[in-house]
DSSP file (Angstrom, degrees, kcal/mol; ACC not computed):
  #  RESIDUE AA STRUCTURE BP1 BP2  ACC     N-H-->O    O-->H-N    N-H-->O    O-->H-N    TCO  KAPPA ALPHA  PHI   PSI    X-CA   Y-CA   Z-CA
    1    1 A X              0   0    0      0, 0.0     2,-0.4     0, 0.0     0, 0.0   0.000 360.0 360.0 360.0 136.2   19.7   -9.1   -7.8
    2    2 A X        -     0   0    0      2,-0.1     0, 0.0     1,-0.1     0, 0.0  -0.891 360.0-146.4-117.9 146.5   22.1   -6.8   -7.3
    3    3 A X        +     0   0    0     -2,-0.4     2,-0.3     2,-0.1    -1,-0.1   0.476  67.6 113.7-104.4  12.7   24.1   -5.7   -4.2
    4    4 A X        -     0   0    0      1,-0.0     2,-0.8     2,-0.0    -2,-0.1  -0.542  55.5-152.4 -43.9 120.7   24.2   -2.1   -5.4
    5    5 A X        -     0   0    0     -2,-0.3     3,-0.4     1,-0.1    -2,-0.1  -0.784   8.1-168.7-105.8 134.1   22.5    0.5   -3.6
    6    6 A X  S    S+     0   0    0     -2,-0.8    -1,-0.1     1,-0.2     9,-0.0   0.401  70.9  80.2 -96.0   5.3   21.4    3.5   -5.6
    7    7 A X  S    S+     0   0    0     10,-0.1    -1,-0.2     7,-0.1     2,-0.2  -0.312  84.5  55.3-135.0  70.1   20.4    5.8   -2.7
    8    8 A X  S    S-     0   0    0     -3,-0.4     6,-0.2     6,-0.2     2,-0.2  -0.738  70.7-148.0-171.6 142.4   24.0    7.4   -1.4
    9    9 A X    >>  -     0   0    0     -2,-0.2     4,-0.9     2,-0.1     3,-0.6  -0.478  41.7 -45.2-109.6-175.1   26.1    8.8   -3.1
   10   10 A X  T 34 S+     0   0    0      1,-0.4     2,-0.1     2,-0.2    -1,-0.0   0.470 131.7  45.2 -51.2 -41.4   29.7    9.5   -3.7
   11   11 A X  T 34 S-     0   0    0      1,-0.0    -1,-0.4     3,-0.0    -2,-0.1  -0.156 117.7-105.9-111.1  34.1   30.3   10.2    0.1
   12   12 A X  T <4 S+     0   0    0     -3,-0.6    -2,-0.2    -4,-0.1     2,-0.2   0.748  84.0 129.1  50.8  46.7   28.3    7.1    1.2
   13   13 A X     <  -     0   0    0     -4,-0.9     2,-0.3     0, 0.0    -1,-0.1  -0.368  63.5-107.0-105.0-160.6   25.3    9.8    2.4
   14   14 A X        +     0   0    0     -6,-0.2     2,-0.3    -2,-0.2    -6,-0.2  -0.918  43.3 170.9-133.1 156.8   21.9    9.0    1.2
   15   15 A X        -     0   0    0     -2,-0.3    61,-0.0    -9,-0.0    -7,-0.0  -0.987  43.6 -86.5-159.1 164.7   20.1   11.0   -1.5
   16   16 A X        -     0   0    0     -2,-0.3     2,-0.4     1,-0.1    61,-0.1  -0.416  58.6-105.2 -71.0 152.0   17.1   10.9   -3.7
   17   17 A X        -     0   0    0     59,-0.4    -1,-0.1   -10,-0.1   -10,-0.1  -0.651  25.9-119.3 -89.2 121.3   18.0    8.8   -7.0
   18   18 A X        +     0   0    0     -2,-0.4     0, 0.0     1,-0.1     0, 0.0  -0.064  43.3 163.0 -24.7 158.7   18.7   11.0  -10.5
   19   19 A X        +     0   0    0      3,-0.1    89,-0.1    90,-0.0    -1,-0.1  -0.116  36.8 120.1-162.1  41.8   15.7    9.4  -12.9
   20   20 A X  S    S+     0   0    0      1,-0.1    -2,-0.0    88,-0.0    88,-0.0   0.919  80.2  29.0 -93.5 -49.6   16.2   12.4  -15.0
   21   21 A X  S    S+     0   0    0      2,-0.1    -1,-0.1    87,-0.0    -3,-0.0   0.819  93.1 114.5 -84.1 -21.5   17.2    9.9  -18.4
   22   22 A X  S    S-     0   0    0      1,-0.1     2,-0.2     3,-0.0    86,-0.1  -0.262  74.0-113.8 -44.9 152.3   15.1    6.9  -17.2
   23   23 A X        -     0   0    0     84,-0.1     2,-0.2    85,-0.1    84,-0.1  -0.587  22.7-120.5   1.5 103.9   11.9    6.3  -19.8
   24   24 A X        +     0   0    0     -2,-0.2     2,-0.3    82,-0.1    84,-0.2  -0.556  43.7 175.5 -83.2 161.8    8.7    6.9  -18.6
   25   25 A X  E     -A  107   0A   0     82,-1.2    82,-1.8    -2,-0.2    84,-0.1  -0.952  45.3 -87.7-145.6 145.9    7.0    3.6  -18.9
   26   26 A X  E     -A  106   0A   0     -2,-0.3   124,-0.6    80,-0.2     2,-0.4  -0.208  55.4-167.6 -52.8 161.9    3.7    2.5  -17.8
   27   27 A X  E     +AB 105 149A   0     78,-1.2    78,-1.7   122,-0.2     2,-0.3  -0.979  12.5 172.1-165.0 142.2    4.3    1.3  -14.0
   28   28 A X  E     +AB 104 148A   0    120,-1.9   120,-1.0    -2,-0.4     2,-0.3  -0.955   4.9 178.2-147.2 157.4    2.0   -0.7  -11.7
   29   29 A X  E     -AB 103 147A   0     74,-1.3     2,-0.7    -2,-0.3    74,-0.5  -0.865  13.0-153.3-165.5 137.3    2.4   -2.2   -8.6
   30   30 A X  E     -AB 102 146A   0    116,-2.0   115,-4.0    -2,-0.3   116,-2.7  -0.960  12.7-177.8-137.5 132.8   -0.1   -4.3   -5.9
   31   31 A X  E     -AB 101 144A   0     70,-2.0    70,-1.9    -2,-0.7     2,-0.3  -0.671   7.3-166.6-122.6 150.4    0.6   -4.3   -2.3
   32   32 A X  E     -AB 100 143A   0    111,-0.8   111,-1.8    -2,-0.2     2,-0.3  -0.979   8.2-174.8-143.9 178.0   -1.7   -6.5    0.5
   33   33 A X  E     -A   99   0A   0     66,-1.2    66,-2.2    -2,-0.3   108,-0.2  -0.952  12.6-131.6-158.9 146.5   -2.0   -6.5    3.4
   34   34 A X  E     - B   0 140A   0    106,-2.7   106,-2.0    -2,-0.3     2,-0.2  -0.749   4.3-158.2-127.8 143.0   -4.2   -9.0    6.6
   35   35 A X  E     - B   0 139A   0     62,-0.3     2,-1.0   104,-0.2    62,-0.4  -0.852   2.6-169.5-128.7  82.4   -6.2   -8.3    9.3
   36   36 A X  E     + B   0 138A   0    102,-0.6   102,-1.8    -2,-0.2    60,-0.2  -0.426  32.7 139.2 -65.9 107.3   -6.5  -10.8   11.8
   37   37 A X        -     0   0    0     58,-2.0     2,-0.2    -2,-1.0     3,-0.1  -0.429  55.6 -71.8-131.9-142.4   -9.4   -9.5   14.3
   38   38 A X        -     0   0    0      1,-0.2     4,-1.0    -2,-0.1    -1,-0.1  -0.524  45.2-118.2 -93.9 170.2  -12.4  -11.1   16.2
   39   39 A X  S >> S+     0   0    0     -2,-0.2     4,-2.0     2,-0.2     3,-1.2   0.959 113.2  47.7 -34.4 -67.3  -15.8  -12.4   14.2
   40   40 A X  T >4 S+     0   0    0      1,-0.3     2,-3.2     2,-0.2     3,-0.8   0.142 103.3  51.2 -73.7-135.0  -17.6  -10.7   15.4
   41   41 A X  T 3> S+     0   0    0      1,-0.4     4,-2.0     2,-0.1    -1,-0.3  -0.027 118.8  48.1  98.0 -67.1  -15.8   -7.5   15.2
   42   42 A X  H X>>S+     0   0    0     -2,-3.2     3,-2.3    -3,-1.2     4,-0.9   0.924 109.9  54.5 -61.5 -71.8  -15.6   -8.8   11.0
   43   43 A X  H <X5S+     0   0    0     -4,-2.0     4,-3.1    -3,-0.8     5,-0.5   0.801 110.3  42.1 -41.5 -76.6  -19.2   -9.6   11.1
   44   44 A X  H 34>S+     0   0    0      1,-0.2     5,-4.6     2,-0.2     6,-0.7   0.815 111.4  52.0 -46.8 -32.3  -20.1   -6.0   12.3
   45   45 A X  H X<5S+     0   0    0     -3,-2.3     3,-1.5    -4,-2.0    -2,-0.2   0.981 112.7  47.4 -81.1 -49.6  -17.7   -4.0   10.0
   46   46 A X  H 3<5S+     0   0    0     -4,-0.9    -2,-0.2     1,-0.2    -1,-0.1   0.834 118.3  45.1 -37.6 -28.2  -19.4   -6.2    6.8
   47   47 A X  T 3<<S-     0   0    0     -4,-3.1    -1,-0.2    -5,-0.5    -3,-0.1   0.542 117.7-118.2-101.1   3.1  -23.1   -5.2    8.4
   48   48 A X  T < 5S+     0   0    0     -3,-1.5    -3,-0.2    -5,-0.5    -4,-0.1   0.852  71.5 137.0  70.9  29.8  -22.1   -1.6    9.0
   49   49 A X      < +     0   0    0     -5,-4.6     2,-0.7    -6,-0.2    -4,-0.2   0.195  19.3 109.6-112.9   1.1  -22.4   -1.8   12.0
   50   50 A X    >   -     0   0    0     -6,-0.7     3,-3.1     3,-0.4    80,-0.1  -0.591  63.8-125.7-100.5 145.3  -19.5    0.0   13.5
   51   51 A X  T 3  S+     0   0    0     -2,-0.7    -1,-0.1     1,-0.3     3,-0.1   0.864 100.5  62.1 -47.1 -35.1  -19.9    3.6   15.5
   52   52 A X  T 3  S-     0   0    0     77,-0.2    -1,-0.3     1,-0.2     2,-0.2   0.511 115.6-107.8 -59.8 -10.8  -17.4    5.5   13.5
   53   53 A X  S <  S-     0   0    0     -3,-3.1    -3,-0.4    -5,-0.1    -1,-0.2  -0.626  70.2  -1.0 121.1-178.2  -19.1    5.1   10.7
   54   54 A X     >  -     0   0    0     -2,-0.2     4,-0.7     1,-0.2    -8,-0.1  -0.734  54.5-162.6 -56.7 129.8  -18.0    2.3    6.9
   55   55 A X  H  > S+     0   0    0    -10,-0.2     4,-2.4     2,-0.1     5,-0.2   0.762  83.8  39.1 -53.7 -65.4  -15.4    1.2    7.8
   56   56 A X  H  > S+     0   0    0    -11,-0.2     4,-1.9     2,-0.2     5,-0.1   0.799 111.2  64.4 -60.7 -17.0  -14.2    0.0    4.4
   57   57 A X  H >> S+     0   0    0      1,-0.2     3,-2.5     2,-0.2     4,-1.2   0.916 113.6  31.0 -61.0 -90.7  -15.8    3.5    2.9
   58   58 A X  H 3X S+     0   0    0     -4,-0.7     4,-0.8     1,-0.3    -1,-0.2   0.673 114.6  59.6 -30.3 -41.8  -13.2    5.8    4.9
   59   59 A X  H 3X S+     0   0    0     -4,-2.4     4,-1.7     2,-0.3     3,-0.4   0.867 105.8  51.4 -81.1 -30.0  -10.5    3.4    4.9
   60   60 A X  H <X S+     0   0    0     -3,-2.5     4,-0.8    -4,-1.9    -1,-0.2   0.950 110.9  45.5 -40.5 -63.0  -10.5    3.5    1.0
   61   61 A X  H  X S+     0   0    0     -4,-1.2     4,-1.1     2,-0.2    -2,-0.3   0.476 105.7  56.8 -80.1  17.9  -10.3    6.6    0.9
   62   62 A X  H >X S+     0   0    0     -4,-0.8     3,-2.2    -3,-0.4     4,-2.1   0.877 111.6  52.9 -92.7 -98.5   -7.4    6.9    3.6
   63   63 A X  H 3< S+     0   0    0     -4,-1.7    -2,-0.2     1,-0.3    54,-0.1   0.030 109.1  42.6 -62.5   7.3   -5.6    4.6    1.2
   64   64 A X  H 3X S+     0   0    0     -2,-1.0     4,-1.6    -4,-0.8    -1,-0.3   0.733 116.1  47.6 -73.9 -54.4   -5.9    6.5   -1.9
   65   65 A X  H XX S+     0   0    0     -3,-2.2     4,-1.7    -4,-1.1     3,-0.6   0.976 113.9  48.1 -63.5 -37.3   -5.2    9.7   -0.2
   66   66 A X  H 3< S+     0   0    0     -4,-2.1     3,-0.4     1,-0.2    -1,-0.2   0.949 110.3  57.9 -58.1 -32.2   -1.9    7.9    1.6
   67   67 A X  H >4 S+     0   0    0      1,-0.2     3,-0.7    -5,-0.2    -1,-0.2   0.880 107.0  41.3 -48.3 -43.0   -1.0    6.6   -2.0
   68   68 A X  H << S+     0   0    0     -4,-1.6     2,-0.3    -3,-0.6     3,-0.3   0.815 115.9  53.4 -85.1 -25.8   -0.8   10.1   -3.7
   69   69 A X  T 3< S+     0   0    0     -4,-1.7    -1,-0.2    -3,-0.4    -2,-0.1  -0.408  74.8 115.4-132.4  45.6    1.2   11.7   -0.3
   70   70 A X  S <> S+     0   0    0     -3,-0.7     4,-1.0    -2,-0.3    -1,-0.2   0.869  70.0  54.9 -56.2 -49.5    3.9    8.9   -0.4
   71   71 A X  T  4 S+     0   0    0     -3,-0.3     8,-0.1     2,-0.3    -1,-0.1   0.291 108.2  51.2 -77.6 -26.6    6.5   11.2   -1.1
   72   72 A X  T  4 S+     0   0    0      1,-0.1    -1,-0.2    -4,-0.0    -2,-0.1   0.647 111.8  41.0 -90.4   1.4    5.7   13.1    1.7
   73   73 A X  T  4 S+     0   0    0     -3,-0.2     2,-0.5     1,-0.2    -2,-0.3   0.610 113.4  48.0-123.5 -26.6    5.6   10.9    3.9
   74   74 A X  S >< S-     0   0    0     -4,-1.0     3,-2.5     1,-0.1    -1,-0.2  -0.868  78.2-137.8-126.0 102.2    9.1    8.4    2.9
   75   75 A X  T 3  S+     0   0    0     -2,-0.5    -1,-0.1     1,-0.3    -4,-0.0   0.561  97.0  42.9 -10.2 -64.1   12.3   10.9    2.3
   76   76 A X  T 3  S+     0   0    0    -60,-0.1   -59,-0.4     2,-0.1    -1,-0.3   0.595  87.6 114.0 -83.9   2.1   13.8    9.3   -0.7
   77   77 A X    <   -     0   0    0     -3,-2.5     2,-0.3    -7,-0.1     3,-0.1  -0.372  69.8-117.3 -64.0 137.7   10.4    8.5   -2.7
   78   78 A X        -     0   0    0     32,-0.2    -7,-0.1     1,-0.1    -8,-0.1  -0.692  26.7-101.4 -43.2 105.1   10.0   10.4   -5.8
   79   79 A X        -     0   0    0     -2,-0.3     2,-0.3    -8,-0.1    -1,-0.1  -0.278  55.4-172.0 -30.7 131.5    7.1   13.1   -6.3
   80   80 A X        -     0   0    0    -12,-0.3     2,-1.4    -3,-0.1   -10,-0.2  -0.890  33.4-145.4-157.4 137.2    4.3   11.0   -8.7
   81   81 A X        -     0   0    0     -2,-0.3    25,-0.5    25,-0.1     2,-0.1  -0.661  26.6-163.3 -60.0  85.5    1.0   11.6  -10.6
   82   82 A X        -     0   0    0     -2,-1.4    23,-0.2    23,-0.2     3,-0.1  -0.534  10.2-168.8 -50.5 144.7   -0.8    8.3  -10.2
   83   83 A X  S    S+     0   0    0     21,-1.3     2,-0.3     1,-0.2    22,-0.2   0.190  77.7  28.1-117.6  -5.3   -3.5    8.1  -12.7
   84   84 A X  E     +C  104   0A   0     20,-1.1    20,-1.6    -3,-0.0     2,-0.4  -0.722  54.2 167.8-165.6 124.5   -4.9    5.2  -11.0
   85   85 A X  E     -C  103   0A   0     -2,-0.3     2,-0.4    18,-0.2    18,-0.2  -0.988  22.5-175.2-123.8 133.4   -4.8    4.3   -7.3
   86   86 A X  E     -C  102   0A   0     16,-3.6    16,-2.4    -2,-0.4     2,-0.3  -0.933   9.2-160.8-121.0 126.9   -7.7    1.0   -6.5
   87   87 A X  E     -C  101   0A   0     -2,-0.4     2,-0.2    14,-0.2    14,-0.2  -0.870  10.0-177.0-142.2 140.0   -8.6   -0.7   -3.0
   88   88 A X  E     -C  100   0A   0     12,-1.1    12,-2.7    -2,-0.3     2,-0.4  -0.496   8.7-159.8-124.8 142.9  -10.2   -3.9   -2.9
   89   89 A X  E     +C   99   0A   0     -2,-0.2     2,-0.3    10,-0.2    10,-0.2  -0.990  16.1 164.5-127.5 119.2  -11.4   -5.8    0.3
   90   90 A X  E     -C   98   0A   0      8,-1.3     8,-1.7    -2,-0.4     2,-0.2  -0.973  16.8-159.1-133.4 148.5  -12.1   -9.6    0.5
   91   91 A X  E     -C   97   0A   0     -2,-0.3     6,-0.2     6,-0.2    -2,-0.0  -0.713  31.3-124.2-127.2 159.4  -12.5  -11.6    4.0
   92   92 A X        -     0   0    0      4,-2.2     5,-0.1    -2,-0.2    -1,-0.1   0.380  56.5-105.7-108.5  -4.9  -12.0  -15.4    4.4
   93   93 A X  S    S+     0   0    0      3,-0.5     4,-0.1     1,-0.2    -1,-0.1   0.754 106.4  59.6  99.2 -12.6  -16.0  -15.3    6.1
   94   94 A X  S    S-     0   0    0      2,-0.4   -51,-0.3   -56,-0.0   -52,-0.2   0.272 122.7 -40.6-144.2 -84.7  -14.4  -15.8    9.5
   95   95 A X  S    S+     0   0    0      1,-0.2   -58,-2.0   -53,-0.1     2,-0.5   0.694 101.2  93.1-124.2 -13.6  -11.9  -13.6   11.2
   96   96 A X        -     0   0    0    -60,-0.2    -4,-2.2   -62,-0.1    -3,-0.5  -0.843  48.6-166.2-120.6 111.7   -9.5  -12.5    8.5
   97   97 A X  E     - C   0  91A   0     -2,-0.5     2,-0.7   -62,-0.4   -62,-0.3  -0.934  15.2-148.0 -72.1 104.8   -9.8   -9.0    6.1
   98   98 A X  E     - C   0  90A   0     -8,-1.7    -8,-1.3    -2,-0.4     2,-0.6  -0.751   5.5-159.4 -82.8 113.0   -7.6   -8.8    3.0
   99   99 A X  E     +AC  33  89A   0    -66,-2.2   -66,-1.2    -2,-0.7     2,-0.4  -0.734  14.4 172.6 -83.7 103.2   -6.5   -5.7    2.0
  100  100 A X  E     +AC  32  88A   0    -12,-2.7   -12,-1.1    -2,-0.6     2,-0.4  -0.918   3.5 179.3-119.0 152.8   -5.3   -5.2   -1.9
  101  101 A X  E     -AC  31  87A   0    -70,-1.9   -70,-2.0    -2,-0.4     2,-0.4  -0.919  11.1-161.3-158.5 122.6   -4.3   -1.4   -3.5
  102  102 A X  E     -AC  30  86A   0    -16,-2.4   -16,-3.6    -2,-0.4     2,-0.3  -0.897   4.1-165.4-112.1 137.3   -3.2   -1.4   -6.9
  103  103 A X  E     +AC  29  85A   0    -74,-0.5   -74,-1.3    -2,-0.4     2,-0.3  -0.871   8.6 177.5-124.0 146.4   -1.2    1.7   -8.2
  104  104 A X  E     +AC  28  84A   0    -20,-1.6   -21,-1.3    -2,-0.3   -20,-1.1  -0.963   8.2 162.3-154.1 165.2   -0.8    2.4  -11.7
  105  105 A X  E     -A   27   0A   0    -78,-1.7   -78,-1.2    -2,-0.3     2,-0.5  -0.921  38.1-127.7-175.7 148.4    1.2    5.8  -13.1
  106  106 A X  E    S+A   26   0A   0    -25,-0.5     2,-0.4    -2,-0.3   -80,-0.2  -0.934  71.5  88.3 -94.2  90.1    3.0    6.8  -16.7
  107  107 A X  E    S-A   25   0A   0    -82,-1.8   -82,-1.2    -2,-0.5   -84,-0.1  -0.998  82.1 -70.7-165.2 177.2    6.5    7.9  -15.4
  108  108 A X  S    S+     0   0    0     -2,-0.4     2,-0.3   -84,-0.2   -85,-0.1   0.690  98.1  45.0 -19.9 -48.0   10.3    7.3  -14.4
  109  109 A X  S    S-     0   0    0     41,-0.1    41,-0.1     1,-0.1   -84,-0.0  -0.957  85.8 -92.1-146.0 158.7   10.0    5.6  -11.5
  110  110 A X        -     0   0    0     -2,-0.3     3,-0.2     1,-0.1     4,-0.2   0.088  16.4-153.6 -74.0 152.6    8.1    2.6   -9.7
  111  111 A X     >  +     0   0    0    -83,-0.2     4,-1.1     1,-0.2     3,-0.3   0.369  60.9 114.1-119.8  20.5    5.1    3.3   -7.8
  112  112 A X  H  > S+     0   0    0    -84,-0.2     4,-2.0     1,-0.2    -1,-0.2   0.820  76.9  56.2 -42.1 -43.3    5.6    0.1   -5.3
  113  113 A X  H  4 S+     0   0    0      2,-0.2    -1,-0.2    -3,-0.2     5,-0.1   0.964 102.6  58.3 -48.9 -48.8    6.1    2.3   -2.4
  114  114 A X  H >> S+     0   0    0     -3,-0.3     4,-1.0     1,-0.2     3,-0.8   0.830 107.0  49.5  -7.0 -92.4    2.7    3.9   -3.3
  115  115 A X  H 3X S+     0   0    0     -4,-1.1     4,-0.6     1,-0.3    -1,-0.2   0.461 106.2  45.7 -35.5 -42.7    1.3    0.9   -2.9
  116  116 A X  H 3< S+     0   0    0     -4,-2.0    -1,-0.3     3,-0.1    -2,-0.2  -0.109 114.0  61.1 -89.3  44.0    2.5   -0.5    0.4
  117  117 A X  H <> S+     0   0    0     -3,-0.8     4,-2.8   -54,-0.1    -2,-0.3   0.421 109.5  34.5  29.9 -89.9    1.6    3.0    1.4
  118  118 A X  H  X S+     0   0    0     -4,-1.0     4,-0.5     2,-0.2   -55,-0.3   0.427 119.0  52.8 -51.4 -18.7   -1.9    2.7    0.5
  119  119 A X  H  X S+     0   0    0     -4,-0.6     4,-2.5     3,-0.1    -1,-0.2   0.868 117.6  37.8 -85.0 -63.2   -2.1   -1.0    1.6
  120  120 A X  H  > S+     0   0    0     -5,-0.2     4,-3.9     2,-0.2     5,-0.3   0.935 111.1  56.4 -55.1 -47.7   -0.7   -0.1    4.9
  121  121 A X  H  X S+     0   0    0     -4,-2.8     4,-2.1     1,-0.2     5,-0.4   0.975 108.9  56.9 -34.1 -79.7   -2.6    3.5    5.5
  122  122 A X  H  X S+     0   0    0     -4,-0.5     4,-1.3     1,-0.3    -2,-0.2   0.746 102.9  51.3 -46.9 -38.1   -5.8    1.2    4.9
  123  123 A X  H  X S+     0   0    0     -4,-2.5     4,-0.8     2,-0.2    -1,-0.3   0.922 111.9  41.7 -19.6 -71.1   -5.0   -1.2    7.7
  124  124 A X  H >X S+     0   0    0     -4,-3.9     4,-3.2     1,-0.2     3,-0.9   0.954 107.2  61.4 -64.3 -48.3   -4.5    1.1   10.4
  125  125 A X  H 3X S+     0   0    0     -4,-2.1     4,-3.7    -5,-0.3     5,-0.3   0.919 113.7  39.1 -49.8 -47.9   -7.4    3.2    9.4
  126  126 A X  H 3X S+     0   0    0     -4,-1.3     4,-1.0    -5,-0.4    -1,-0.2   0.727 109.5  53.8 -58.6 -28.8   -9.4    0.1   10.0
  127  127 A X  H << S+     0   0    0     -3,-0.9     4,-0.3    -4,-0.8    -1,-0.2   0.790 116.0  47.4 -80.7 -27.4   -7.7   -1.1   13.0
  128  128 A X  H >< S+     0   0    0     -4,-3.2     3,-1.1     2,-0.2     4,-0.3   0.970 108.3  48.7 -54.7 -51.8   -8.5    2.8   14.3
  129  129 A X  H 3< S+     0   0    0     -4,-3.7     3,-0.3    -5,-0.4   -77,-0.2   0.953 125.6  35.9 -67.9 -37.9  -12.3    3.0   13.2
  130  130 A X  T 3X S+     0   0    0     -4,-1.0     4,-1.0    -5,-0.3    -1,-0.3   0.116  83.6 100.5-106.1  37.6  -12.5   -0.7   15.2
  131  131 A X  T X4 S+     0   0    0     -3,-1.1     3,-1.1    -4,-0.3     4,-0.2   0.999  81.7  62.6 -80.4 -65.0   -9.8   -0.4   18.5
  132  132 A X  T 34 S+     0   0    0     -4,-0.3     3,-0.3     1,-0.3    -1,-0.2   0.612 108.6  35.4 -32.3 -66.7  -12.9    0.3   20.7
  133  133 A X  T 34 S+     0   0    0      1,-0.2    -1,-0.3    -3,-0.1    -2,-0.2   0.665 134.8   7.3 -96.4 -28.6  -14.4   -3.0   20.0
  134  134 A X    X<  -     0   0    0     -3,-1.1     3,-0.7    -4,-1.0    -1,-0.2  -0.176  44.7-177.8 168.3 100.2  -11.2   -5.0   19.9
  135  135 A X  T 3  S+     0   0    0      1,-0.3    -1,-0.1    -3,-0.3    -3,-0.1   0.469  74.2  74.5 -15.6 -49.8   -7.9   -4.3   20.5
  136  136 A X  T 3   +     0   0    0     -5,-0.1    -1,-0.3     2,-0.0     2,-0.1   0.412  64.2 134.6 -76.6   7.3   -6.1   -7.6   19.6
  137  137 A X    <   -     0   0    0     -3,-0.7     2,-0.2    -6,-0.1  -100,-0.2  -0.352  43.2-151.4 -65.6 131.5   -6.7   -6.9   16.0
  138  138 A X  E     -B   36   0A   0   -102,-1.8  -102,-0.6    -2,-0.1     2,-0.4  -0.699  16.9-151.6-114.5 165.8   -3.2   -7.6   13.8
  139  139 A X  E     +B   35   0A   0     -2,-0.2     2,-0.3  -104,-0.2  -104,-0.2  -0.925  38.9 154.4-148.0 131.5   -2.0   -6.1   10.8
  140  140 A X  E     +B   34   0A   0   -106,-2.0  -106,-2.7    -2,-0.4     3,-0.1  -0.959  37.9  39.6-165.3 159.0    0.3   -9.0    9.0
  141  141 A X  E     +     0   0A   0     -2,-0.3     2,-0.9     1,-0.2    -1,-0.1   0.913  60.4 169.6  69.7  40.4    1.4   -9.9    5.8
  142  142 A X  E     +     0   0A   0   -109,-0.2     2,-0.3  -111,-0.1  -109,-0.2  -0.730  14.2 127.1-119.8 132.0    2.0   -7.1    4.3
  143  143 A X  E     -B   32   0A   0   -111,-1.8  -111,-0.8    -2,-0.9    14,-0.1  -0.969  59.6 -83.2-150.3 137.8    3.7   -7.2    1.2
  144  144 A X  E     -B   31   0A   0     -2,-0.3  -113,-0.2  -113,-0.2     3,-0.1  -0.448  33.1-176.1 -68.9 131.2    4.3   -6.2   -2.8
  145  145 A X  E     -     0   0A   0   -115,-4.0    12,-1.4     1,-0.5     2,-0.3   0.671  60.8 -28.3-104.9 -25.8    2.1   -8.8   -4.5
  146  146 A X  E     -BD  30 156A   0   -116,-2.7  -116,-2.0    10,-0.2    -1,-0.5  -0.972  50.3-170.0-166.1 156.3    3.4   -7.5   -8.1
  147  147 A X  E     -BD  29 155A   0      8,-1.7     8,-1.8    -2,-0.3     2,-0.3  -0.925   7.2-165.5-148.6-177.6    4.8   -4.8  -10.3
  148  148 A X  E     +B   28   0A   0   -120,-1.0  -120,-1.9     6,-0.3     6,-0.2  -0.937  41.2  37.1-160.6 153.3    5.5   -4.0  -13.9
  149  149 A X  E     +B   27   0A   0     -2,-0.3     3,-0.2     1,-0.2  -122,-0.2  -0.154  63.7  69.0  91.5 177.2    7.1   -1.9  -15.9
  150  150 A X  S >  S-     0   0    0   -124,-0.6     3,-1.0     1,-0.2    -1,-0.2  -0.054  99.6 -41.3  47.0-168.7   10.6    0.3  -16.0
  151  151 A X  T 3  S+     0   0    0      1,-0.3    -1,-0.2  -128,-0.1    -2,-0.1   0.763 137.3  50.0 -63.2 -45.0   14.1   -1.2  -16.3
  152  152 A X  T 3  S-     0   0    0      1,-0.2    -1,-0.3    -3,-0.2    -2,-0.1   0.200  90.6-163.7 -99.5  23.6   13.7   -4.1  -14.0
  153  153 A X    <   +     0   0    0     -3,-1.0     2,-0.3    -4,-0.1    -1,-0.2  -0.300  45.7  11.0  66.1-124.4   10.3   -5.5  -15.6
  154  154 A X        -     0   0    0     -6,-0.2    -6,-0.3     2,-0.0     2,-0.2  -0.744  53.1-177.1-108.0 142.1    8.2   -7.9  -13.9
  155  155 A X  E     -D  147   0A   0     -8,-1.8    -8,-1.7    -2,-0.3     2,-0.4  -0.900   5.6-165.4-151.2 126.3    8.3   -9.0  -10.6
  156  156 A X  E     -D  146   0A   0    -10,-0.3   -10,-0.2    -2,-0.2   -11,-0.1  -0.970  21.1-134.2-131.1  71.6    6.1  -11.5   -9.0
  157  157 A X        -     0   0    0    -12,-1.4     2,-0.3    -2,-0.4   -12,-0.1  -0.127  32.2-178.5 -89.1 143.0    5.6  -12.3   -5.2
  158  158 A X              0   0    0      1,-0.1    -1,-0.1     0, 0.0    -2,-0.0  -0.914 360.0 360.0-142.0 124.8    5.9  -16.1   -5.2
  159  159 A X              0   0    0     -2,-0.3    -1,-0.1     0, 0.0    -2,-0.1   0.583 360.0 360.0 -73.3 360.0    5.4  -17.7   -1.7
């Protein structure tokens, strides 16, 4: 680890980072993110059952589009072509939604922001469609589960 930081320059401001000689490299990265809510409340978004419409349908696509408009949305991020942005839903059966979005890109620079982007987008969108019905719903855990690729390799969330 290092206790450089690569976004300020010479006159300690902050600025978007050169990547002008970096290597483009394949680059991947997988974010999640938890949804603590009621049963019932799971039960009804799995049965389709909520007024707003799928839940998981919209909230997919929320977290693709929030993937690709990263860069507009956190100052120093990097403009980037994803060529593959994925989100996957699986629920413990009881109260708890798990949220994964996998990002994948040919370029310069890492597309982990992307990805907690897309992870996070898809949360709220879900805590939105279902606020009506219940309120106490939490958004936790959210976190980079992996990436690959560029200068600094592999990296590995290990609890």
């Amino acid at each position: 680890m290092t206790d450089e930081l690569s976004h300020f320059n010479e006159e300690q401001r902050a600025h978007m980072v050169d990547v002008t000689k970096k290597s483009e490299t394949q680059r991947r990265a997988i974010a999640t993110a938890t949804l603590q809510m009621e049963e019932a409340t799971l039960r009804r978004i799995k049965d389709g059952l909520i007024d707003k419409g799928d839940v998981l349908a919209v909230a997919q696509v929320a977290g693709i589009m929030a993937a690709k408009k990263t860069s507009e949305l956190i100052p120093m991020c990097h403009p980037i072509m994803t060529t593959k942005v994925n989100i996957m839903f699986t629920d413990d059966g009881k109260d708890h939604l798990t949220i994964l979005a996998e990002v994948v890109t040919i370029g310069k620079t890492g597309v982990e922001m992307e990805a907690l982007t897309a992870v996070t987008v898809t949360a709220l969108t879900v805590y939105d469609m279902c606020k009506a019905i219940d309120k106490k719903i939490v958004i936790e855990k959210t976190h980079l589960v992996e990436k690959t690729g560029g200068k600094s390799g592999k990296f590995r969330f290990d609890k």
